[in-house]
MARSEPA-833450 format. One record per residue (C-alpha): residue number from 1; chain; residue in one letter; x, y, z. Coordinates in nm, 2 decimals. Each point is the difference from the previous one (the first is absolute). Layout:
# residues N
+-----+--------+---------+--------+--------+--------+
: num : cadena : residuo :      x :      y :      z :
+-----+--------+---------+--------+--------+--------+
: NUM :      A :       A :      X :      Y :      Z :
...
+-----+--------+---------+--------+--------+--------+
END
This chain:
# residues 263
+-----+--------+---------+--------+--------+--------+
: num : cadena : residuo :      x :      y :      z :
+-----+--------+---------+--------+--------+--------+
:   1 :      A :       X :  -0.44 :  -5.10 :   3.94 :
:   2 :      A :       X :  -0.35 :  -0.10 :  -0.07 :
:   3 :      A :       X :  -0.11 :  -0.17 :  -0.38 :
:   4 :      A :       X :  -0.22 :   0.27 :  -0.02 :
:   5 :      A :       X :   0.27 :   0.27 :   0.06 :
:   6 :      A :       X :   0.22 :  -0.15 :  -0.27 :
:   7 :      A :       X :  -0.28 :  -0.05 :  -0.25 :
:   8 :      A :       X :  -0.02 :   0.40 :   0.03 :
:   9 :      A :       X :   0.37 :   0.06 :  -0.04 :
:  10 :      A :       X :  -0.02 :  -0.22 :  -0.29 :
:  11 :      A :       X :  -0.26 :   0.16 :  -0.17 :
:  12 :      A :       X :   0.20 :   0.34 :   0.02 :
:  13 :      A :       X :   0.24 :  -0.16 :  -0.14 :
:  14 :      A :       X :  -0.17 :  -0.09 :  -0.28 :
:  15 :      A :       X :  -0.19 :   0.29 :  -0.06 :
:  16 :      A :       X :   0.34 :   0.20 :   0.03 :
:  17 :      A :       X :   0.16 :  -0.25 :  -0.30 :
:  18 :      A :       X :  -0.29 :   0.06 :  -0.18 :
:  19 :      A :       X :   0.02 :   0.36 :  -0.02 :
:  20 :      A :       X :   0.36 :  -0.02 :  -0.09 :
:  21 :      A :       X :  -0.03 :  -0.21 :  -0.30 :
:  22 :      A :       X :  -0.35 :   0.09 :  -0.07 :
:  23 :      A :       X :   0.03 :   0.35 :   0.03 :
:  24 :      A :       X :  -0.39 :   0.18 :   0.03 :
:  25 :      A :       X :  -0.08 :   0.25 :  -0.29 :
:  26 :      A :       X :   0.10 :   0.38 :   0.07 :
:  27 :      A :       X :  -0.30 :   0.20 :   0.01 :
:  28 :      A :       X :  -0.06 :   0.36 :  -0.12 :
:  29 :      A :       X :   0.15 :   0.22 :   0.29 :
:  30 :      A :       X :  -0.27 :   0.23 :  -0.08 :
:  31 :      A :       X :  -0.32 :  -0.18 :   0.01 :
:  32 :      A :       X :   0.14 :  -0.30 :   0.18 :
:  33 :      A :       X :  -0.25 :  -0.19 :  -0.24 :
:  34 :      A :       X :   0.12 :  -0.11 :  -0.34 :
:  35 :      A :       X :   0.33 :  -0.17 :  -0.09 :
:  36 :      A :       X :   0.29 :   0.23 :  -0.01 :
:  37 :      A :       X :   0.19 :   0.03 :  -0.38 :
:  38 :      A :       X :   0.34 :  -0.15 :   0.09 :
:  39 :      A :       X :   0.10 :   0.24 :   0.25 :
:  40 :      A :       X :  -0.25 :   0.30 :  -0.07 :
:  41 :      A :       X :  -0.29 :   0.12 :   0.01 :
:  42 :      A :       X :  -0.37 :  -0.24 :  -0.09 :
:  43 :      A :       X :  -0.17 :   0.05 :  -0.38 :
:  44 :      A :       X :  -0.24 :   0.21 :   0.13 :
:  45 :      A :       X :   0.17 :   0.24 :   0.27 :
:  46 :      A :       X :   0.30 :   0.03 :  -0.29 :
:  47 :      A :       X :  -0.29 :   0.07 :  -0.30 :
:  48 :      A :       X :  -0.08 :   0.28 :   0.22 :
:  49 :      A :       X :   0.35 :   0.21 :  -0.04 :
:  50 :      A :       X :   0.09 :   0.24 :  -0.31 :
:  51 :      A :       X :   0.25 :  -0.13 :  -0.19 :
:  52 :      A :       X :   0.24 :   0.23 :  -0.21 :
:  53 :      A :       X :  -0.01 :  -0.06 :  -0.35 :
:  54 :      A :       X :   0.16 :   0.11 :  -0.32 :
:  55 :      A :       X :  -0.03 :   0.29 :  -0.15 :
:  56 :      A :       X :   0.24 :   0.14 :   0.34 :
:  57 :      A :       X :   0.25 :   0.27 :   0.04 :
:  58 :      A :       X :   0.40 :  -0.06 :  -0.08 :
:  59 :      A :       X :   0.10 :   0.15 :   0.34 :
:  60 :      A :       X :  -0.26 :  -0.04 :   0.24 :
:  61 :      A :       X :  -0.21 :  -0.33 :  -0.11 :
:  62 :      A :       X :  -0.32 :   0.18 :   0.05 :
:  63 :      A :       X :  -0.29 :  -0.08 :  -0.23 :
:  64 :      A :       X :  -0.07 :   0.21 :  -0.27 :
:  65 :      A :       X :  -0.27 :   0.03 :  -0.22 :
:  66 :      A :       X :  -0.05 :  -0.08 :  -0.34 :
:  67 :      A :       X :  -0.01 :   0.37 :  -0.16 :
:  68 :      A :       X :   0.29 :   0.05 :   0.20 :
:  69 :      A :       X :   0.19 :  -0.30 :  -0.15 :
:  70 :      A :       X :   0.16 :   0.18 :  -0.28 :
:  71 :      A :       X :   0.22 :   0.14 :   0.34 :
:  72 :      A :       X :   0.26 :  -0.21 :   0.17 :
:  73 :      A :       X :  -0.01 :   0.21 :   0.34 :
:  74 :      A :       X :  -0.31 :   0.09 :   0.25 :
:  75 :      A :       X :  -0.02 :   0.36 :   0.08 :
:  76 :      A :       X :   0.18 :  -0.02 :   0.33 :
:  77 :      A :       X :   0.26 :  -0.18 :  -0.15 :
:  78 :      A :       X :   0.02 :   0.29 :  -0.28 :
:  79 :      A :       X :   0.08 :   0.23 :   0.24 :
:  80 :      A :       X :   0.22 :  -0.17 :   0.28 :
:  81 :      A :       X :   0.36 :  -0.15 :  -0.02 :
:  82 :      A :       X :   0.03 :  -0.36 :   0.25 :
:  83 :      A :       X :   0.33 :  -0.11 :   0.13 :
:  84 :      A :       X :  -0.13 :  -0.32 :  -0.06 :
:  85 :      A :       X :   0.02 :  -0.13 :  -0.40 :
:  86 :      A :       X :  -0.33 :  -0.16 :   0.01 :
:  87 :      A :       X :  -0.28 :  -0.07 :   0.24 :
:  88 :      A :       X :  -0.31 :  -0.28 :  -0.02 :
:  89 :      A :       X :  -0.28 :  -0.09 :   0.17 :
:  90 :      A :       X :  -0.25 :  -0.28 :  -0.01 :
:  91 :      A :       X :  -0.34 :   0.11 :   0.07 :
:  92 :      A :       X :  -0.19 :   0.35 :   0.05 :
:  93 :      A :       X :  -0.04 :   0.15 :   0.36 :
:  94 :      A :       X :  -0.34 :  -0.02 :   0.01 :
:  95 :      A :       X :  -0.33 :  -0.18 :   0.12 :
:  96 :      A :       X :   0.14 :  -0.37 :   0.15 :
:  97 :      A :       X :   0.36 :   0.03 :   0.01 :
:  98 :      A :       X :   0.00 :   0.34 :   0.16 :
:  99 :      A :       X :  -0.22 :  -0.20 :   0.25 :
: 100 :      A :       X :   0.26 :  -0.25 :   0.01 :
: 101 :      A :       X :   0.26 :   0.14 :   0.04 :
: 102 :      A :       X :  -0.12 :   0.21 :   0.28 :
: 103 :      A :       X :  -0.08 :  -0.30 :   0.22 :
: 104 :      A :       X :   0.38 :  -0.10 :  -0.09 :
: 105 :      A :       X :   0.10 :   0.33 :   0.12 :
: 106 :      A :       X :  -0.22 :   0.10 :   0.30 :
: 107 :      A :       X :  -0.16 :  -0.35 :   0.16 :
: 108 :      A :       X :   0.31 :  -0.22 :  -0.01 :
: 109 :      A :       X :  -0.02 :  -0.24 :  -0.27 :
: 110 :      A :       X :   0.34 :  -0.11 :  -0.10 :
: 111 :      A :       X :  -0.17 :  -0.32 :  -0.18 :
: 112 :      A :       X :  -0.17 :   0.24 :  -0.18 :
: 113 :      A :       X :   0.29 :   0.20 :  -0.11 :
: 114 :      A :       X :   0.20 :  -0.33 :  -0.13 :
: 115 :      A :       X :  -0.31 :  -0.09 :  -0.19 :
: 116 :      A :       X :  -0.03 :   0.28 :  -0.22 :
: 117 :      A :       X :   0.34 :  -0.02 :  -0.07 :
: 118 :      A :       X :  -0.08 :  -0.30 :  -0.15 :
: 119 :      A :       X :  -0.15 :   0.25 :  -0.26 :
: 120 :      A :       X :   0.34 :   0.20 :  -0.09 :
: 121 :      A :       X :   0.17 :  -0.33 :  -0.07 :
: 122 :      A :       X :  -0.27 :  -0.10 :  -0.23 :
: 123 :      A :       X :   0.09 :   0.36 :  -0.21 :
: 124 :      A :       X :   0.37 :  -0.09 :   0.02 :
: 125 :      A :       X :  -0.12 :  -0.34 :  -0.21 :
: 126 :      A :       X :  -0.18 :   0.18 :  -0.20 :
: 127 :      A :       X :   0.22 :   0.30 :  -0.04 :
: 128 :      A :       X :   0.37 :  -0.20 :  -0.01 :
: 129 :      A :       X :   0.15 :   0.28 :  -0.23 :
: 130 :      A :       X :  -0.04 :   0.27 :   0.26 :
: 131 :      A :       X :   0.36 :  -0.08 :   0.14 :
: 132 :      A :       X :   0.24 :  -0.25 :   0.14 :
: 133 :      A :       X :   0.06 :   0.14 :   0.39 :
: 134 :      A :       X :   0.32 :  -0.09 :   0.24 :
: 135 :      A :       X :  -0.21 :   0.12 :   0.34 :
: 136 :      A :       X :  -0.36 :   0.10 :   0.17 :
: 137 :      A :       X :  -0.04 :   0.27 :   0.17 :
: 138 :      A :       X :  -0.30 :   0.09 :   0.15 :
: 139 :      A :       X :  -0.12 :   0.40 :   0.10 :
: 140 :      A :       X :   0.11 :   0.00 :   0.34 :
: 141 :      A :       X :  -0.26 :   0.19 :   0.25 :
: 142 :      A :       X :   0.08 :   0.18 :   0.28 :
: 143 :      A :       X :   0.10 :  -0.18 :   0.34 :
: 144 :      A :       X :  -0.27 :   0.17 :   0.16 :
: 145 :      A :       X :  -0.24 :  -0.13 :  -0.24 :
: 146 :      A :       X :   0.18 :  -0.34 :   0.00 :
: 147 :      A :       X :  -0.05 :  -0.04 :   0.37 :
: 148 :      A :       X :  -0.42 :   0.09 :  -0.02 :
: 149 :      A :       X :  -0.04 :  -0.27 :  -0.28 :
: 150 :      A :       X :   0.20 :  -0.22 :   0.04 :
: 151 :      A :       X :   0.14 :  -0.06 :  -0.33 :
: 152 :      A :       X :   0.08 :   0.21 :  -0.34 :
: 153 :      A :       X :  -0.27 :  -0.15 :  -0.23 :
: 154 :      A :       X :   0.24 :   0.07 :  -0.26 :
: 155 :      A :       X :   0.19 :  -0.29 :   0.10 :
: 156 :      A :       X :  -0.28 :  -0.20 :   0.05 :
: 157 :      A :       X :  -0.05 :   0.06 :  -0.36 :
: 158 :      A :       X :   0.36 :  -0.06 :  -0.08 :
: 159 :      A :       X :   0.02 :  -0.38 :   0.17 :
: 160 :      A :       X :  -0.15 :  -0.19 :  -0.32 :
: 161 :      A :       X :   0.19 :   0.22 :  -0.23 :
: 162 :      A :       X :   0.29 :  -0.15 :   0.17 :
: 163 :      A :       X :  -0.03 :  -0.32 :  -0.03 :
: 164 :      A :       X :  -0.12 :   0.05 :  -0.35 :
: 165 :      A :       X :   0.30 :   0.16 :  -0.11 :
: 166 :      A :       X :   0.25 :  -0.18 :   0.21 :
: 167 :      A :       X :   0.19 :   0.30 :   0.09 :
: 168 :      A :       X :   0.04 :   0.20 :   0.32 :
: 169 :      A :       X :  -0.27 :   0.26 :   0.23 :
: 170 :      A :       X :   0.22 :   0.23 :   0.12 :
: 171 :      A :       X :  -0.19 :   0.22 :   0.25 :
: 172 :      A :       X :   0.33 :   0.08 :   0.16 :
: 173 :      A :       X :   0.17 :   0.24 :  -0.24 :
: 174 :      A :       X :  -0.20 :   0.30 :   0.01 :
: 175 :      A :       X :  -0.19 :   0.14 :   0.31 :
: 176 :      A :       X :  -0.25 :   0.29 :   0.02 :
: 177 :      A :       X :   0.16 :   0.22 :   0.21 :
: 178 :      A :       X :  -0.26 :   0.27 :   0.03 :
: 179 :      A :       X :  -0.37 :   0.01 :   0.13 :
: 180 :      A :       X :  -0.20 :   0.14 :  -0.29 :
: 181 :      A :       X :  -0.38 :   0.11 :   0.00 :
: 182 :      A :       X :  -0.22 :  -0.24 :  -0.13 :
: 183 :      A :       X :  -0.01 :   0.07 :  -0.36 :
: 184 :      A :       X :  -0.40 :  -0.09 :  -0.03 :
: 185 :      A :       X :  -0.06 :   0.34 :   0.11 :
: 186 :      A :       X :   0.26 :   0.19 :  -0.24 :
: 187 :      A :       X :  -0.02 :   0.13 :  -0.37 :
: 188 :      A :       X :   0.22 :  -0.12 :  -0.27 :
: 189 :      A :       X :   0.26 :   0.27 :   0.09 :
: 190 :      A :       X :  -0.02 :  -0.02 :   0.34 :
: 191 :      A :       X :   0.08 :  -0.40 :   0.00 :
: 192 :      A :       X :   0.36 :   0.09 :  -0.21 :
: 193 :      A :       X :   0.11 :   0.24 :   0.30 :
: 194 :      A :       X :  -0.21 :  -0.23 :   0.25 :
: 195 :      A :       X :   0.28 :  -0.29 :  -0.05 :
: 196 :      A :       X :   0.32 :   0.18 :  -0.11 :
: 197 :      A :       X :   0.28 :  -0.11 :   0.15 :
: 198 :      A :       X :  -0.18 :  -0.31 :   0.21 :
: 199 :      A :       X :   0.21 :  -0.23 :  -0.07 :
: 200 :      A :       X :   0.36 :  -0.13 :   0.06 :
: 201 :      A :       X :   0.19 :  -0.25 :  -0.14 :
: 202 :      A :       X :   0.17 :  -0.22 :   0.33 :
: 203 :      A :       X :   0.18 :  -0.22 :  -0.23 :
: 204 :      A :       X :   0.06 :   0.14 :  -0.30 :
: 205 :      A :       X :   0.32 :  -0.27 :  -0.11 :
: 206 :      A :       X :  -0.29 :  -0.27 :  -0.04 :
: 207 :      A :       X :  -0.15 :   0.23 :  -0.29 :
: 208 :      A :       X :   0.31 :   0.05 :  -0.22 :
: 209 :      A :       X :  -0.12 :  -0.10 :  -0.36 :
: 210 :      A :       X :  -0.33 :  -0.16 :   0.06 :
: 211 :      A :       X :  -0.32 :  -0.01 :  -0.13 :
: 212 :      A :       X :  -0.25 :   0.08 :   0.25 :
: 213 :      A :       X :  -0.39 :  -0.12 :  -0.01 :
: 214 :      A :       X :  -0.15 :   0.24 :   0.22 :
: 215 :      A :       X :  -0.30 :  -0.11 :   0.17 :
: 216 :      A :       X :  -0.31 :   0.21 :   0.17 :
: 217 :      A :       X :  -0.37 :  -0.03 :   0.04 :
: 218 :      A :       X :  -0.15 :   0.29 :  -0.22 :
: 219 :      A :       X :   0.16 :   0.27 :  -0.22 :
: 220 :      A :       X :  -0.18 :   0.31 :  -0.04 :
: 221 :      A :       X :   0.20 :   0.31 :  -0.08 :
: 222 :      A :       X :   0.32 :  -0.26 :   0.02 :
: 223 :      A :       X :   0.12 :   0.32 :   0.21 :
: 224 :      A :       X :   0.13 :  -0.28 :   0.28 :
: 225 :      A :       X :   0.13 :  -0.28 :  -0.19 :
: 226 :      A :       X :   0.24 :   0.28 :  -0.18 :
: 227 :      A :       X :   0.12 :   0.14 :   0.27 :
: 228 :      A :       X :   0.10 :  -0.33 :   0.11 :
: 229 :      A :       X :   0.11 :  -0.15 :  -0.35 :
: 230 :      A :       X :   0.22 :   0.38 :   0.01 :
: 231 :      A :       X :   0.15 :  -0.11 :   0.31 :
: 232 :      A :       X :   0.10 :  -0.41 :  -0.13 :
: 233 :      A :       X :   0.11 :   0.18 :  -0.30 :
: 234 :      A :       X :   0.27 :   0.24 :   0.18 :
: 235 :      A :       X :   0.06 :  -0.27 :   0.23 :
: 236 :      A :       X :   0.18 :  -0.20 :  -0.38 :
: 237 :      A :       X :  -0.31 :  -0.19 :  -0.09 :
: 238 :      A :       X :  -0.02 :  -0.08 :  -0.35 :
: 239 :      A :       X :  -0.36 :   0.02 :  -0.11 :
: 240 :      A :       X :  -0.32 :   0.03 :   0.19 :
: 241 :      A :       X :  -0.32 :  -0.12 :  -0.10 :
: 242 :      A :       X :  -0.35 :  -0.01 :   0.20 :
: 243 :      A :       X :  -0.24 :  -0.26 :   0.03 :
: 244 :      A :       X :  -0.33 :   0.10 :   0.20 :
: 245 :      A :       X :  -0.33 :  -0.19 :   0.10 :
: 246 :      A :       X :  -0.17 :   0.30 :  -0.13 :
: 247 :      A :       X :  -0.03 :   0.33 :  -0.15 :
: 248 :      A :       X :  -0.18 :   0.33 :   0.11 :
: 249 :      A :       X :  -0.27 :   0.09 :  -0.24 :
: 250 :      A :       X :   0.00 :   0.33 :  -0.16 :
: 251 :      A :       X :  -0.36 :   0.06 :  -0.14 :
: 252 :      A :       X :   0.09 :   0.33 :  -0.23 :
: 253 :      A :       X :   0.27 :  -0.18 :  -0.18 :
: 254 :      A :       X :  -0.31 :  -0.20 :  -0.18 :
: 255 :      A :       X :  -0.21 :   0.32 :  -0.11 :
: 256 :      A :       X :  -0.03 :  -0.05 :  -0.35 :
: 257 :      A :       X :   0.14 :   0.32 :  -0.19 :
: 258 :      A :       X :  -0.34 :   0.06 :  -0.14 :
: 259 :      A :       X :  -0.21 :   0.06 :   0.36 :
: 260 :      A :       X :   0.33 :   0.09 :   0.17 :
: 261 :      A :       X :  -0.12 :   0.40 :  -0.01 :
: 262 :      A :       X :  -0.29 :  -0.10 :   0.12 :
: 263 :      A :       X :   0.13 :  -0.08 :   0.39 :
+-----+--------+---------+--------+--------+--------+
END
């Protein structure tokens, strides 16, 4: 082998050791520019989302506003019963994360998905009263969807939560067994009847007494994470809870009572 042959091995070498223990810096997945916070997201792509913040609804975790703070429940929430005890989400579906998160969803980027679920465990730290959890489940998606994507975002979302918590993702429990029209397109009724019955529970022993931390990319009538927290509760789940990146915004629920006649 010639000197100048191993000089280049050797350098590899090197540079290879380097990286190891000198690890470089992550960088925002989204502008691939500034430095990534721990996991996530850079200052400036993250300053872009909507956070939630107090005063919010009992049930759903949707913002409300202050005239409406003497109230413990949203509208929607007035008016619906969930199978799940309590749902939460971390930012509004709107402007940058809804841009986010379809690039997660329709152009393939898992390392997107992981990164803002860097975000949800930074609203469990914040948030440590909202329950103690023995599993993760994540909203499964149809095969057929599965298969086109490549991946259920909600898991993608649910791998930092994981190793947060130190407890198990179980994606293997509860299937959806049904092919359902996408529920974009659908009015709040329609999205209850859209999903009933989608689900089954494949292992239903592994759910006897637990606490379950459902996971899923956005709430917005919640009409799909309680069909599925219905069927982990009939399966002998203990308790369900949901955790989302974000929450559907519902414009009308902030008319102030004064101008509401007025719409």
């Amino acid at each position: 082998m010639k000197l100048t042959e191993v000089k280049k091995i050797l350098t590899e070498i090197s540079r290879g050791m380097m990286e190891i223990v000198f690890p470089a810096e992550p960088v925002c997945p989204v502008c691939r520019e500034e430095p990534a916070l721990g996991r996530g997201l850079g200052r400036k792509c993250l300053n872009r989302i909507a956070l939630i913040v107090p005063p919010i609804c009992s049930i759903c975790g949707r913002m409300l506003r202050v005239h409406q703070a003497s109230v413990s429940k949203c509208l929607e929430c007035s008016g619906t019963e969930y199978y799940f005890s309590q749902a939460r989400a971390v930012a509004l579906y709107d402007g940058a994360l809804r841009e986010y998160l379809s690039e997660v969803k329709y152009r393939y980027r898992p390392d997107l998905g992981i990164a803002l679920g860097e975000l949800m465990v930074e609203w469990l730290k914040a948030n440590p009263k909202y329950g103690k959890f023995d599993l993760i489940i994540p909203v499964p998606i149809h095969p057929q969807k599965m298969a086109i994507r490549g991946y259920n975002q909600a898991e993608l979302l649910a791998i930092p939560l994981q190793k947060h918590l130190g407890i198990p993702i179980k994606n293997d429990i509860i299937i959806r067994c049904r092919f359902t029209e996408t529920q974009n397109a659908l009015d709040r009724e329609s999205r209850f009847s859209n999903v009933n019955k989608a689900f089954q529970a494949v292992q239903a022993g592994a759910l006897a007494g637990k606490r379950v931390l459902l996971i899923d990319d956005i709430m917005t009538t919640g009409a799909t994470a309680s069909e599925v927290s219905r069927t982990l509760l009939r399966a002998g789940a203990l308790d369900v809870k949901l955790l989302t990146l974000a929450a559907g915004v519902i414009d009308k629920q902030w008319l102030h009572p004064e101008v509401k006649g007025k719409f």
